[in-house]
gemmi code that builds the backbone of each chain (N, CA, C; Angstrom):
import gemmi

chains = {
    "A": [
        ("UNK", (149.254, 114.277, 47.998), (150.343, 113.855, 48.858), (151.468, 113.271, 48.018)),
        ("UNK", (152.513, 113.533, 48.578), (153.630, 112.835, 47.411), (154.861, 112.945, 48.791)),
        ("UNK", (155.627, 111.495, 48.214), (156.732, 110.739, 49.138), (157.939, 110.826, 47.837)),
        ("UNK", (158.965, 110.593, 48.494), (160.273, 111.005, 48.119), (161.683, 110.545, 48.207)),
        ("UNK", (161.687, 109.564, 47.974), (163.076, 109.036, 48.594), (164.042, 108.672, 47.530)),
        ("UNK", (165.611, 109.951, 47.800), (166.278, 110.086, 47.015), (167.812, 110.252, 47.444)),
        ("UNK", (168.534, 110.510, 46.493), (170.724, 110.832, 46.759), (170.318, 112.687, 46.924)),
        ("UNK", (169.466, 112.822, 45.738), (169.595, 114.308, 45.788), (169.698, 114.949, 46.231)),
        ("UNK", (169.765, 116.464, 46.848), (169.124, 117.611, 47.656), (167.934, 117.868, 47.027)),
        ("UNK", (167.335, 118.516, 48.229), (165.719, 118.918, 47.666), (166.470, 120.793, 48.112)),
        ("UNK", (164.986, 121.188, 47.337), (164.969, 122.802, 46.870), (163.696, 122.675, 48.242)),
        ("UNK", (164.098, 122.944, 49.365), (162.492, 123.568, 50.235), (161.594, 124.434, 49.655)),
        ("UNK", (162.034, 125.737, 49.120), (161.672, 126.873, 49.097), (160.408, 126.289, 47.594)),
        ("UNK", (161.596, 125.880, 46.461), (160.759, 125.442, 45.574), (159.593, 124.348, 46.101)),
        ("UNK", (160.118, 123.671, 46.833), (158.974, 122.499, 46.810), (157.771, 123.299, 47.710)),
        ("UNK", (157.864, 124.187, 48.997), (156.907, 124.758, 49.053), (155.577, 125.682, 48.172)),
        ("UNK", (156.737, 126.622, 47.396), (155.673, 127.181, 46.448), (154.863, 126.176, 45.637)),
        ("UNK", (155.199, 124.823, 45.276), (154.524, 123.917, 44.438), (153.782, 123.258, 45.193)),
        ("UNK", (153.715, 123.514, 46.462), (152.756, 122.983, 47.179), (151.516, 123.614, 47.852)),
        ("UNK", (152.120, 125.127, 47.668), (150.862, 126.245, 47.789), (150.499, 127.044, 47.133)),
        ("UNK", (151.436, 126.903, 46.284), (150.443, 127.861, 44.847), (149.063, 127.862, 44.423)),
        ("UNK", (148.877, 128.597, 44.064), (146.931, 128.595, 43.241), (145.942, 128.105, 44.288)),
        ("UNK", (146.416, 127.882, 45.916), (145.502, 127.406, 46.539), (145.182, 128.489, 47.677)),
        ("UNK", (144.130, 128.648, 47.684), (144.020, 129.849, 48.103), (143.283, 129.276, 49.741)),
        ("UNK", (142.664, 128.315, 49.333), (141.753, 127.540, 50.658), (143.478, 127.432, 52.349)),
        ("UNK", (144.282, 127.041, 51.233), (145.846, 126.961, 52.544), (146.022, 128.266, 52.867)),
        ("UNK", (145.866, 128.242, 54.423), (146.004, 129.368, 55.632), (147.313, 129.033, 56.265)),
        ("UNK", (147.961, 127.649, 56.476), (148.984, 127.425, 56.733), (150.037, 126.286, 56.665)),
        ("UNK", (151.486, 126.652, 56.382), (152.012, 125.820, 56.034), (153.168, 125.598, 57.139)),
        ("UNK", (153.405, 124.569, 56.876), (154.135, 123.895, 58.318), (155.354, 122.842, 57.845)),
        ("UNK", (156.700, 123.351, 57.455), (157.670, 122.906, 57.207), (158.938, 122.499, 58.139)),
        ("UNK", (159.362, 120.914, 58.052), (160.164, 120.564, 59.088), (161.783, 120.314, 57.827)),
        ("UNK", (162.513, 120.764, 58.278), (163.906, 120.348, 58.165), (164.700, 119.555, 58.763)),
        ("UNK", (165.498, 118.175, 58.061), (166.469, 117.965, 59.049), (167.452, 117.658, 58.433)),
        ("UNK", (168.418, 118.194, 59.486), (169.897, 118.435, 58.683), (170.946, 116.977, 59.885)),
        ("UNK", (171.753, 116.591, 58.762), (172.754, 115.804, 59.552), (173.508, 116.945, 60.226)),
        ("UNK", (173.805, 116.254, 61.640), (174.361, 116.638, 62.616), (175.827, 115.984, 62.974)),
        ("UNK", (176.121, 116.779, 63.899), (177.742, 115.671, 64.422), (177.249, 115.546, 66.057)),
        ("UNK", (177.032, 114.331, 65.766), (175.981, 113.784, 67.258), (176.795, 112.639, 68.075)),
        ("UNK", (178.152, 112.797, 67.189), (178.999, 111.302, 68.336), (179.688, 112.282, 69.361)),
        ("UNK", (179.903, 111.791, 70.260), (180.259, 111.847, 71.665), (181.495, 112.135, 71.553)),
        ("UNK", (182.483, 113.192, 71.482), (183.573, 113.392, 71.873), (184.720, 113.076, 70.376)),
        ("UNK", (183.664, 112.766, 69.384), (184.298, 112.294, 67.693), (183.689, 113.896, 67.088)),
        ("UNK", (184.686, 113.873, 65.988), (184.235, 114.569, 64.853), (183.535, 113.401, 63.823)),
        ("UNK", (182.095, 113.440, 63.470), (181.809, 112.919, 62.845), (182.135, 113.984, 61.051)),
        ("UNK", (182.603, 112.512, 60.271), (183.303, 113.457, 59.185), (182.076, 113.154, 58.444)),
        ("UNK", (181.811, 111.889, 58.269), (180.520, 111.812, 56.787), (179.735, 110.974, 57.356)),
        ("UNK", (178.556, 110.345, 56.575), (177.678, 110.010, 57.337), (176.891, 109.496, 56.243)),
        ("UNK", (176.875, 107.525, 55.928), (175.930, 107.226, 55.397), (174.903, 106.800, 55.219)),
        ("UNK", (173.307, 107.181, 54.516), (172.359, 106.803, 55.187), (171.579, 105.559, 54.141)),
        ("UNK", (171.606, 104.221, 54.987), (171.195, 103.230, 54.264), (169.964, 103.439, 54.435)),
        ("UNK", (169.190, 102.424, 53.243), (167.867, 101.982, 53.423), (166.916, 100.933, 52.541)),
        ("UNK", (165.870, 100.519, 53.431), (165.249, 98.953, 52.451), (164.728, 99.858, 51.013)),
        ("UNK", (164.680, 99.819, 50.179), (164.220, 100.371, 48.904), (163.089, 99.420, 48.389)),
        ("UNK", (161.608, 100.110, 48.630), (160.531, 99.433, 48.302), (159.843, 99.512, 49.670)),
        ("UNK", (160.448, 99.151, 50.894), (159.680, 99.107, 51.973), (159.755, 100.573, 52.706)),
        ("UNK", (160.413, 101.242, 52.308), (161.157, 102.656, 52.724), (159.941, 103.114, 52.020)),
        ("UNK", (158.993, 103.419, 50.587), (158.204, 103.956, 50.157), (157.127, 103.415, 51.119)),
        ("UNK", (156.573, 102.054, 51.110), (155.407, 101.696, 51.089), (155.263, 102.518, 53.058)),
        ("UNK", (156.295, 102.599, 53.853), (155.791, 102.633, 54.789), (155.756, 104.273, 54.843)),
        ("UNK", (156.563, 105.014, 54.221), (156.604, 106.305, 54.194), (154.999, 106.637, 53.478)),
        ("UNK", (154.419, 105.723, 52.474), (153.283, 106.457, 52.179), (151.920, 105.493, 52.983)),
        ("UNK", (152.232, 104.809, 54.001), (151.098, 104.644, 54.837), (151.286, 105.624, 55.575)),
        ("UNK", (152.401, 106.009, 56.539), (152.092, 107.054, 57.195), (151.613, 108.483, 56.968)),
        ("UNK", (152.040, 108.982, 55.747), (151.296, 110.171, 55.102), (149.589, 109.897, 54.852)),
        ("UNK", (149.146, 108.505, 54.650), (148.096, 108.335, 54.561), (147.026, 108.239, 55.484)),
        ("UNK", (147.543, 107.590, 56.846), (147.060, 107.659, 58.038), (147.236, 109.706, 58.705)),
        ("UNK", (148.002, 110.059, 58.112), (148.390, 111.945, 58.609), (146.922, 112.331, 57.855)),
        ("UNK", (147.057, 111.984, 56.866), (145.613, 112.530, 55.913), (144.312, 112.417, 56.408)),
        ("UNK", (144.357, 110.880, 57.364), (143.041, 110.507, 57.945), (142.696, 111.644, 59.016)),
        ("UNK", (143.865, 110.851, 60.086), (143.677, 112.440, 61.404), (143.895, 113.847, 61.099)),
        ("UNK", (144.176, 114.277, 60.311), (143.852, 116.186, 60.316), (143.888, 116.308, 58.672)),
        ("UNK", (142.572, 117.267, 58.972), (142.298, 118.270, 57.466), (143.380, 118.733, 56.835)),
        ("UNK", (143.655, 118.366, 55.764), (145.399, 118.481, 55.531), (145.269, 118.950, 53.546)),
        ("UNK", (145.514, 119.832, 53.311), (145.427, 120.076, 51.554), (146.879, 119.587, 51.343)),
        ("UNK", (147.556, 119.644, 51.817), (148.847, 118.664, 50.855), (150.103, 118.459, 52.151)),
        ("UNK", (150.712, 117.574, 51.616), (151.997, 116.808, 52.203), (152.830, 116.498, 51.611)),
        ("UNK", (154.201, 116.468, 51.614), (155.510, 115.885, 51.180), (156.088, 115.448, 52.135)),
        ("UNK", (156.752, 114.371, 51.941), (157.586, 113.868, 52.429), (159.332, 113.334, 51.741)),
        ("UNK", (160.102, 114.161, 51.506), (161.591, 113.926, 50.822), (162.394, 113.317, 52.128)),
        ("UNK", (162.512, 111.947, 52.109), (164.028, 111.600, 52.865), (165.216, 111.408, 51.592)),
        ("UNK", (166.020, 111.651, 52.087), (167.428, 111.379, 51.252), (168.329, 110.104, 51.776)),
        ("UNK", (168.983, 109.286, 50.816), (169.566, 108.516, 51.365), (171.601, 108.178, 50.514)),
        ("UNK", (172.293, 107.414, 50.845), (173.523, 107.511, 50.086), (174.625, 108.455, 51.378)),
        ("UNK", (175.502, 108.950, 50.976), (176.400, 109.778, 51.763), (176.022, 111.249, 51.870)),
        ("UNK", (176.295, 111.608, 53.009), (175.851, 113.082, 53.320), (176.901, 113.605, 54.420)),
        ("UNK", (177.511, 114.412, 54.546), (177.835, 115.141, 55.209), (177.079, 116.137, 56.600)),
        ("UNK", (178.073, 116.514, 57.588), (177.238, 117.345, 58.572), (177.050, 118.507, 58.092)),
        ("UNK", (175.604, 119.137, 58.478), (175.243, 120.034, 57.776), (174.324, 119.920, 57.070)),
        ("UNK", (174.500, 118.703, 55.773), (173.377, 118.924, 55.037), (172.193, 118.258, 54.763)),
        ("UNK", (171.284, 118.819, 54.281), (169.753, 118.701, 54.666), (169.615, 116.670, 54.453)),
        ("UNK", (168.796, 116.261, 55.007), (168.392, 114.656, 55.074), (166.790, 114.608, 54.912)),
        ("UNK", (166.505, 115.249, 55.681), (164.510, 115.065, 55.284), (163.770, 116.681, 55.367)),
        ("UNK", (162.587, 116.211, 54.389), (161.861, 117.390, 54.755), (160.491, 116.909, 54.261)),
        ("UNK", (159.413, 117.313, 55.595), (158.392, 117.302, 55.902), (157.615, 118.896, 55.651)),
        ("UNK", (156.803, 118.599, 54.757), (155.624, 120.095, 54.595), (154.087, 119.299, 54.800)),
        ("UNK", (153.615, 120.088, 55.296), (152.316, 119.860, 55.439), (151.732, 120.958, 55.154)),
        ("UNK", (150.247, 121.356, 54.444), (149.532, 122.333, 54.506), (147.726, 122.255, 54.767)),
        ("UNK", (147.475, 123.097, 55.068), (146.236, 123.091, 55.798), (145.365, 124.293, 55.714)),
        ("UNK", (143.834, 124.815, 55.899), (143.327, 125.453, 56.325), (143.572, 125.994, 57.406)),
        ("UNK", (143.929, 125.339, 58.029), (144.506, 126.040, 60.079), (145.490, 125.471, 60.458)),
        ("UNK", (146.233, 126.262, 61.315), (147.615, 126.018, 61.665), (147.958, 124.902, 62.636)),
        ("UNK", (146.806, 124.583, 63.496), (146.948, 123.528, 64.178), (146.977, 122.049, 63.568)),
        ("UNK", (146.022, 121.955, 62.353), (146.390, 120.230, 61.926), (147.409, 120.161, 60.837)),
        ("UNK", (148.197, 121.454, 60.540), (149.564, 121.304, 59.608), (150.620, 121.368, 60.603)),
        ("UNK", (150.716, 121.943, 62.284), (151.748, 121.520, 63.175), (151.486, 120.104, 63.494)),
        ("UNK", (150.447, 119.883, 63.877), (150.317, 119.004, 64.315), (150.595, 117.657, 63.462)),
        ("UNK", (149.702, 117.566, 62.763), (150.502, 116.650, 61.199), (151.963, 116.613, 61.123)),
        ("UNK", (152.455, 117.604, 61.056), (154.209, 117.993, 60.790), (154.981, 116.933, 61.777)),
        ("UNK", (154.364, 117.500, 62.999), (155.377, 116.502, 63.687), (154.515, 114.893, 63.933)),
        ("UNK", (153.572, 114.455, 64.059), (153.236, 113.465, 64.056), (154.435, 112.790, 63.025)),
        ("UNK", (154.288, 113.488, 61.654), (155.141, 112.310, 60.615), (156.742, 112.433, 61.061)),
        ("UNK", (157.084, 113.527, 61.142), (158.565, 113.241, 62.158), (159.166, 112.374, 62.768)),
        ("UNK", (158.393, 112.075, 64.231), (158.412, 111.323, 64.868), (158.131, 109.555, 64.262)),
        ("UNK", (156.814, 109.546, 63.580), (156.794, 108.469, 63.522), (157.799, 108.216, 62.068)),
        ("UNK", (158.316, 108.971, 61.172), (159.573, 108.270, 59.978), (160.657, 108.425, 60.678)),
        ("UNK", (160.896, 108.549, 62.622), (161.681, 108.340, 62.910), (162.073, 106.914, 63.547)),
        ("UNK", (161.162, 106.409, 64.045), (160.736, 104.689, 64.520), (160.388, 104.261, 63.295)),
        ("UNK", (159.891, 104.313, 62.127), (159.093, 103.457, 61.304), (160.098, 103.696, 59.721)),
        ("UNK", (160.531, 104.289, 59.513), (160.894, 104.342, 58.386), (162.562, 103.588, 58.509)),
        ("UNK", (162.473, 102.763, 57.226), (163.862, 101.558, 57.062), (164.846, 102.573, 56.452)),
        ("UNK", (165.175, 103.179, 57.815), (166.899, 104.016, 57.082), (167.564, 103.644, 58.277)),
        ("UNK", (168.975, 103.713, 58.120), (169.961, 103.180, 58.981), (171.409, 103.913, 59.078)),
        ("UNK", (171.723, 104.930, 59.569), (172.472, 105.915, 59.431), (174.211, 104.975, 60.214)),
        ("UNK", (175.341, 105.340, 59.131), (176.483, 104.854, 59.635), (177.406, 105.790, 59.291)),
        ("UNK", (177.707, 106.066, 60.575), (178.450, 107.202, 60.701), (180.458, 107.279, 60.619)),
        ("UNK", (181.282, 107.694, 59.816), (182.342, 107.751, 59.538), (183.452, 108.452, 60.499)),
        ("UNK", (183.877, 108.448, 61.422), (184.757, 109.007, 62.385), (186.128, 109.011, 62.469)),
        ("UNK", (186.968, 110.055, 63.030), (188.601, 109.414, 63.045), (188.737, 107.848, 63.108)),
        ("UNK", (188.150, 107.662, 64.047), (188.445, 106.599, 64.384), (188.008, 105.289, 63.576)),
        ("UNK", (186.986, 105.286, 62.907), (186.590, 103.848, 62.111), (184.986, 104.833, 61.783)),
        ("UNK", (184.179, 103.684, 61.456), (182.694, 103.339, 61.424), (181.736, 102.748, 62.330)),
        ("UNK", (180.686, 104.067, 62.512), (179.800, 103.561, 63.695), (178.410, 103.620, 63.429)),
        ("UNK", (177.564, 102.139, 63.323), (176.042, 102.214, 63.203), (175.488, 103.317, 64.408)),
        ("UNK", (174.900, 104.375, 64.143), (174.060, 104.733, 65.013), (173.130, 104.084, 65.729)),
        ("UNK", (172.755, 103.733, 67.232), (171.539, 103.260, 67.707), (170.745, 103.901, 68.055)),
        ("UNK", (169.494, 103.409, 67.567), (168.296, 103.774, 67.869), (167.827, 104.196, 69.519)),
        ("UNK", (167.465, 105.826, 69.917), (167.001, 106.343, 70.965), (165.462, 106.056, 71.390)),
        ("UNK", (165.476, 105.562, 72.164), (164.493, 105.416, 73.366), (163.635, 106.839, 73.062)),
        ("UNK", (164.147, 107.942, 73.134), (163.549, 109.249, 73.088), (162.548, 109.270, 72.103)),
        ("UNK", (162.992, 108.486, 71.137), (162.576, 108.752, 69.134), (161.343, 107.870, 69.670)),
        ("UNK", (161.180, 106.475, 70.371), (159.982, 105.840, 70.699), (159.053, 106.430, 71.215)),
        ("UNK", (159.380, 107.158, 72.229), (158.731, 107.691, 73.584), (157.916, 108.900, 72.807)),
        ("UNK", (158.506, 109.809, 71.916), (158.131, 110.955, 70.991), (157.147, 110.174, 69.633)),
        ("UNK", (157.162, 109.149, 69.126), (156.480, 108.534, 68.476), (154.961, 108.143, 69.173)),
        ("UNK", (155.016, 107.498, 70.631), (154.292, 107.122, 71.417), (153.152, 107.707, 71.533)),
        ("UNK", (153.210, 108.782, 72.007), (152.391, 109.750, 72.255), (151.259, 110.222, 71.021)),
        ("UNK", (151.762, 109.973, 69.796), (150.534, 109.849, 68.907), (149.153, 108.434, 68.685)),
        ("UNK", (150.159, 107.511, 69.374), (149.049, 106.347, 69.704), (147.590, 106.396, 70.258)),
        ("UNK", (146.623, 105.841, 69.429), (145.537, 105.824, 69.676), (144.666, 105.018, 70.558)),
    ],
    "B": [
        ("UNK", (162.267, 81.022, 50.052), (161.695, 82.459, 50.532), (163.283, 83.345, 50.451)),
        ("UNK", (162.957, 84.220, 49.972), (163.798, 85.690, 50.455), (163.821, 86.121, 51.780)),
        ("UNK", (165.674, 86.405, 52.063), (165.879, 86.496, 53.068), (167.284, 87.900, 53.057)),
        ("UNK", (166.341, 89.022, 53.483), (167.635, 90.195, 53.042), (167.659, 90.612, 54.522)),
        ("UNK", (169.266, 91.625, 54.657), (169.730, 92.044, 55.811), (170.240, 93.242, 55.535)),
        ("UNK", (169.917, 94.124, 56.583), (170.401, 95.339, 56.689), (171.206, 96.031, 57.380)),
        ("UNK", (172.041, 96.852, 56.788), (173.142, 97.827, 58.243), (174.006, 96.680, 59.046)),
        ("UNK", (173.816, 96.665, 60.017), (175.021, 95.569, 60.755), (174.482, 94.021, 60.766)),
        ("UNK", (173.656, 94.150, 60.568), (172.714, 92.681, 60.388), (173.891, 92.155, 59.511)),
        ("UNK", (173.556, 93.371, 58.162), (174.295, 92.558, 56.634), (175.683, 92.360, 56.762)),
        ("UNK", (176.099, 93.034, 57.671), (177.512, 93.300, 58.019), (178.094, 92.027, 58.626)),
        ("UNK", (177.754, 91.552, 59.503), (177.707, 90.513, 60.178), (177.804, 89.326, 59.706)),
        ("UNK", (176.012, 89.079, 58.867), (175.950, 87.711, 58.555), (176.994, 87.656, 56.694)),
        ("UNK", (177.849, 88.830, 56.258), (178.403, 88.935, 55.637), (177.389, 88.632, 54.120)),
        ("UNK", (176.019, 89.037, 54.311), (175.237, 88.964, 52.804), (174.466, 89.968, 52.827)),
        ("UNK", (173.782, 90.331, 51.419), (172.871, 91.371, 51.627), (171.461, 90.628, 52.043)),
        ("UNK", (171.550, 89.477, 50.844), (170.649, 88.690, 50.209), (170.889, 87.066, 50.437)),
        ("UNK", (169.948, 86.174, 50.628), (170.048, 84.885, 50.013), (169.104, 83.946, 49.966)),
        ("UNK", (168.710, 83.274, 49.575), (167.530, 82.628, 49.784), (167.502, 81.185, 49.995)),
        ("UNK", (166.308, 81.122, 51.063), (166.495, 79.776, 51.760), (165.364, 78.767, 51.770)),
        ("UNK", (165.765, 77.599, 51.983), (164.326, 76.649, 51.948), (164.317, 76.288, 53.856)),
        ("UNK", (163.498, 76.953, 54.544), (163.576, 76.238, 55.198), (162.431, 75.421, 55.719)),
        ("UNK", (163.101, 74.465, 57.029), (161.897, 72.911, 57.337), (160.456, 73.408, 57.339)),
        ("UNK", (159.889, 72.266, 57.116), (158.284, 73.197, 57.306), (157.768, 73.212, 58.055)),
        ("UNK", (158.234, 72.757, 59.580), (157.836, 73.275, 60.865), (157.916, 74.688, 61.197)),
        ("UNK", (158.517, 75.925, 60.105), (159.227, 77.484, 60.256), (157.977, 77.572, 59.616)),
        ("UNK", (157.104, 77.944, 60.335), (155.484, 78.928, 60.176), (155.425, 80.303, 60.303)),
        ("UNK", (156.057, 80.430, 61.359), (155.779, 82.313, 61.559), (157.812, 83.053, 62.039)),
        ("UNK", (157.258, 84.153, 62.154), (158.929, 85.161, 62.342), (159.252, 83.909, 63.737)),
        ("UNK", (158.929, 84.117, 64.570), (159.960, 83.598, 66.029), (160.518, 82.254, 65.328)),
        ("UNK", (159.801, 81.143, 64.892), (160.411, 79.906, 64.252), (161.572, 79.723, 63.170)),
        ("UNK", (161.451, 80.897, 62.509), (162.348, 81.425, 61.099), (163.339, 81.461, 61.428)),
        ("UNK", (162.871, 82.765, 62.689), (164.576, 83.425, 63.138), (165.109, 82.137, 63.916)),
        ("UNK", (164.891, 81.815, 64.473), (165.443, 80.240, 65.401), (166.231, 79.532, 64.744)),
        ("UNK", (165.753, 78.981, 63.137), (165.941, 78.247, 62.633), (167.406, 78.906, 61.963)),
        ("UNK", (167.273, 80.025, 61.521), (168.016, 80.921, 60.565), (169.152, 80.899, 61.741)),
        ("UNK", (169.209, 80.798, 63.097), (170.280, 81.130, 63.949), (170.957, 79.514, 64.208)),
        ("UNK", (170.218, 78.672, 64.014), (171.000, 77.280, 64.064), (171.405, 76.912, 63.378)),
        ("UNK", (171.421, 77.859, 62.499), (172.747, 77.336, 61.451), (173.976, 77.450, 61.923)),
        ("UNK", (174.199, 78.148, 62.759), (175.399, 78.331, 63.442), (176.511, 79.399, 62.968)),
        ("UNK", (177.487, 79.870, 63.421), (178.877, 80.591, 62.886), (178.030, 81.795, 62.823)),
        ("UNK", (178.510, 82.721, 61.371), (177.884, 83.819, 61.405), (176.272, 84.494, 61.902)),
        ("UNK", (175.531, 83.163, 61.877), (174.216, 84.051, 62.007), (174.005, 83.330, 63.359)),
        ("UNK", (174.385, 82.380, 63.818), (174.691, 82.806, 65.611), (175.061, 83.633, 66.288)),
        ("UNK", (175.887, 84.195, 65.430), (176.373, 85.387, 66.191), (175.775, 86.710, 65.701)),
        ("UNK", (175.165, 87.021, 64.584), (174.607, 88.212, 64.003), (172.708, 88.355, 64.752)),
        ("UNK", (172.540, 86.427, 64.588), (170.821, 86.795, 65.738), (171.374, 86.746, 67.280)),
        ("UNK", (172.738, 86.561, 68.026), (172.395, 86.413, 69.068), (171.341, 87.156, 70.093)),
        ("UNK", (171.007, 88.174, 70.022), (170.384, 89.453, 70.749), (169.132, 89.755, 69.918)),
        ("UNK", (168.067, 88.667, 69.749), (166.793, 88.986, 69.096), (166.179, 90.506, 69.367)),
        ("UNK", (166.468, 90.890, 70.668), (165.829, 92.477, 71.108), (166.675, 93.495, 69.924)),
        ("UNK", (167.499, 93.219, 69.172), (167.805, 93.938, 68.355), (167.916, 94.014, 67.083)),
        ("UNK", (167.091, 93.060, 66.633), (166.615, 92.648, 65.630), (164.993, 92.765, 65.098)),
        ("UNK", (164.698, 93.569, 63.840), (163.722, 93.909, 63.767), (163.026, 93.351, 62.414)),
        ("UNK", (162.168, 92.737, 62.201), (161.928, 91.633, 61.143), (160.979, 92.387, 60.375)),
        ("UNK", (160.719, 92.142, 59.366), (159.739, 92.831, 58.002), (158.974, 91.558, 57.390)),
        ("UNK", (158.115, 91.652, 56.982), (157.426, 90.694, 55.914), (156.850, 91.327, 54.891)),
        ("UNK", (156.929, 90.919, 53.642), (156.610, 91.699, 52.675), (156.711, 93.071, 52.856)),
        ("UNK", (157.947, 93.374, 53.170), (157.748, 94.917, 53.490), (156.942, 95.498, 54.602)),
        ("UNK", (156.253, 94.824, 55.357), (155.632, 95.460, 56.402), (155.796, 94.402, 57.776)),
        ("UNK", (156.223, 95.793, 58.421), (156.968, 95.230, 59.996), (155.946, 93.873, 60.629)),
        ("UNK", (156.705, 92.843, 61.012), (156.123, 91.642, 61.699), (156.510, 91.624, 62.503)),
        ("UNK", (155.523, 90.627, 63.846), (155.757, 90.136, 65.235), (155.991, 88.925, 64.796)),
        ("UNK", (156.584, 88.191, 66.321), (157.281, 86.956, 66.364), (156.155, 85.896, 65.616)),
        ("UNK", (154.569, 86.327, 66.058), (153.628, 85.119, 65.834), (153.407, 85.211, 63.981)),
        ("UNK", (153.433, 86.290, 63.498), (153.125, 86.328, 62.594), (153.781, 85.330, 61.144)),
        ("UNK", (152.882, 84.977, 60.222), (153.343, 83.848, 59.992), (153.733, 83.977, 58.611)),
        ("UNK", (154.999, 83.223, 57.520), (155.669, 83.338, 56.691), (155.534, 82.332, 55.833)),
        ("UNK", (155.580, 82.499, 55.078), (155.814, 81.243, 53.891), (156.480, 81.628, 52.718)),
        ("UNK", (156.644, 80.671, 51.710), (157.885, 80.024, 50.943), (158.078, 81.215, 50.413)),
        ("UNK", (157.070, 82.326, 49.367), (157.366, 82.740, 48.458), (157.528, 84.556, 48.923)),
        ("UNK", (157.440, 84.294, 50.798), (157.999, 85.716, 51.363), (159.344, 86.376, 51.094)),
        ("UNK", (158.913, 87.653, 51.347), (160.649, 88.341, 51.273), (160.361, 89.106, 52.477)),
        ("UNK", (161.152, 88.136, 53.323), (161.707, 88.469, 55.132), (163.242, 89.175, 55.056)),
        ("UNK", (162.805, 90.270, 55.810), (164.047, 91.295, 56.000), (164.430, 91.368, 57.743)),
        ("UNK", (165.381, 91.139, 58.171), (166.172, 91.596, 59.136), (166.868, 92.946, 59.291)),
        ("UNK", (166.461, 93.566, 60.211), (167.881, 94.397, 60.294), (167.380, 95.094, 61.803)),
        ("UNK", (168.283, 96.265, 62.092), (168.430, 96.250, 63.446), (167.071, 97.855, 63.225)),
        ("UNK", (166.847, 98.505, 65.022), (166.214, 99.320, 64.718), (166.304, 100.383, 64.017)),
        ("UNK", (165.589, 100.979, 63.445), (166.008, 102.341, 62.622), (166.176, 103.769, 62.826)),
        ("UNK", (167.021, 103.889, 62.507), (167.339, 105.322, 62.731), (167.652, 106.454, 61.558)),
        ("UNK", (166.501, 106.645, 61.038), (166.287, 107.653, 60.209), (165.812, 109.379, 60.075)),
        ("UNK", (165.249, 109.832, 59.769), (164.646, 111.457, 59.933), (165.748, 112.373, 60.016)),
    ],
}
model = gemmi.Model(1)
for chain_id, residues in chains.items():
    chain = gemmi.Chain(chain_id)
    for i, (resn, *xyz) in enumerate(residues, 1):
        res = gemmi.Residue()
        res.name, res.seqid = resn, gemmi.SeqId(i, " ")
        for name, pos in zip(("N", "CA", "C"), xyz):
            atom = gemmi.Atom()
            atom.name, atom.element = name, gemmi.Element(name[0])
            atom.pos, atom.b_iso = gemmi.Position(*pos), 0.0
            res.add_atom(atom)
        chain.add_residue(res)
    model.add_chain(chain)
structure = gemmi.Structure()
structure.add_model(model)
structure.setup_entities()
């Protein structure tokens, strides 16, 4: 399992093959993308920066990959968030999971989604004609987290 | 104890960072934050709305009861919105 938090872009394509190469036991792999969006209301969002606690941003990003490991048979995981300025369009996180069967690498996939969407210390502030706007946190992102509760 | 802020938190109480001694009746998060808001001016107005304020201890998320001492590093900031 390996966590990631960087300014950079990540290579998907590369980081997949390095995550399924030579393994022949992985039947399936299950890759999430997410790209900044222009999600304000009636604004052109122009740029978009994404803060975060540095130190607590790892430790909680690699409990949750660790708890993903517990609930489903899982041969490997990444987790890359990006943080610093980004533009709409380009990529912000990416989630791979791989597995023997396709159900505990979907399923895994989005479990960590959801929950580095409530749990992980990033804080997106968004740049508009008009000024600077903290994004708030959706009710939806809880409610979609929720549902993995035990 | 260490006392950092994040996103509009930091914005607000105008620091990233600072560190504080406080009374030793401040045992756990709900007493901290109380205390941290009677100081008055900026961080009266940056804790007014505790529901939007989300506290850390050593790096890992705390409730109000949970309890703090001198040589913690307590983080504020609002909820997150990351992925």
């Amino acid at each position: 399992m390996s966590v990631r938090v960087q300014r950079e872009d990540f290579d998907t394509a590369a980081e997949l093959e390095r995550l399924s190469r030579d393994n022949p036991r992985i039947g399936a792999v299950v890759t999430f993308t997410g790209l900044v969006r222009d999600f304000a209301p009636g604004e052109t969002v122009r740029r978009m920066t994404l803060e975060h606690y540095p130190g607590m941003t790892e430790k909680q990003l690699n409990a949750i990959v660790q708890e993903a490991e517990q609930r489903w048979p899982l041969d490997g995981c990444l987790v890359i968030h990006r943080h610093g300025q980004l533009d709409p369009g380009d990529r912000i996180v990416l989630v791979i999971t791989t597995s023997a069967h396709r159900e505990a690498a979907f399923e895994a996939c989005a479990f960590l989604v959801d929950w580095l969407k409530t749990k992980a210390p990033f804080w997106k502030l968004e740049e508009q004609g008009s000024g600077e706007r903290w994004v708030e946190a959706r009710d939806s992102d809880d409610a979609a987290a929720a549902r993995w509760q035990r | 104890m260490r006392i950092l802020y994040f996103a509009w938190l930091r914005e607000r109480v105008g620091l990233a960072e600072e560190t504080v001694t406080p009374p030793s009746e401040v045992r756990d998060v709900a007493s901290l934050l109380a205390w941290l808001r009677s100081r008055g001016g900026v961080y009266e107005t940056a804790l007014a709305d505790l529901s939007m304020v989300r506290v850390a201890v050593n790096q890992d998320y705390a409730r109000p009861e949970d309890p703090v001492a001198a040589n913690d590093e307590v983080a504020l900031f609002p909820p997150v919105t990351g992925g």
